[in-house]
N, C-alpha and C positions, 0 to 999 in steps of 0.2 A: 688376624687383624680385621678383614672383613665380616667376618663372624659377629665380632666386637661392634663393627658397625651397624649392619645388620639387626644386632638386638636393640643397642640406641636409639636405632630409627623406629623399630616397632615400637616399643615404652614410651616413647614421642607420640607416635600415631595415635597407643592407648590412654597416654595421660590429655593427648589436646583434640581426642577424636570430635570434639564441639565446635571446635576451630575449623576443624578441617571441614566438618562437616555444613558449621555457616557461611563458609569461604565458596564450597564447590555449590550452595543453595544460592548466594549473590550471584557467583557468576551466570546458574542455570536464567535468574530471574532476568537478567542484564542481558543477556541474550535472546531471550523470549521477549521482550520489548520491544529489544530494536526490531527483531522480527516485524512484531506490530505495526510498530510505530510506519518501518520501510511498505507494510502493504496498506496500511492507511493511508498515505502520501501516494502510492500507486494510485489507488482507488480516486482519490482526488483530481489529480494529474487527467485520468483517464475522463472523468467528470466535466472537468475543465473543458477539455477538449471538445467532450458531446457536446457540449452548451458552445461553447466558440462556433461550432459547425454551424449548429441549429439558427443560433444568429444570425451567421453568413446568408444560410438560405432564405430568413426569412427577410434580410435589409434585400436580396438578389426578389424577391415575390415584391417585394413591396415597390420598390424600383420598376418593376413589369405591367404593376398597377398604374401607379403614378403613369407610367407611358399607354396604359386603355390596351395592355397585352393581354390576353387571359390567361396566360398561363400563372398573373399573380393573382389568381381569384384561386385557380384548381393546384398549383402546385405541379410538381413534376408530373402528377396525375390527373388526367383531363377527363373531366364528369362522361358519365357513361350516358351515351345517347339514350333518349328517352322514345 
């Protein structure tokens, strides 16, 4: 009986090996995407975030200015004596 089975499923395999074969190509694609798609959005995310900082420091400089501090003229970095 298993034998029986066995042959069934192969004659299966070889009559709809097209199927099978577009079946396990969507899912390779469907999964390669999200890949994608997940380190796109990482990528973003991380972007984001640069740019958030970057603003932080520069409303924190500009603030320093407005108050006649120099540190909002040079930044965390203070001009090299001359």
């Amino acid at each position: 009986m298993q034998f029986l089975a066995l042959l069934v499923v192969v004659a299966l395999a070889v009559k709809f090996w097209w199927l099978i074969a577009a079946a396990v190509g969507m899912f390779c694609a469907v999964h390669w995407t999200r890949r994608a798609v997940d380190r796109h959005v990482e990528r973003v995310e991380a972007e984001r975030r640069r740019l958030a900082g970057l603003v932080a420091r520069a409303d924190q400089q500009h603030n320093w200015t407005m108050q006649g501090d120099p540190r909002g003229m040079f930044g965390e970095f203070p001009a090299a004596p001359m």
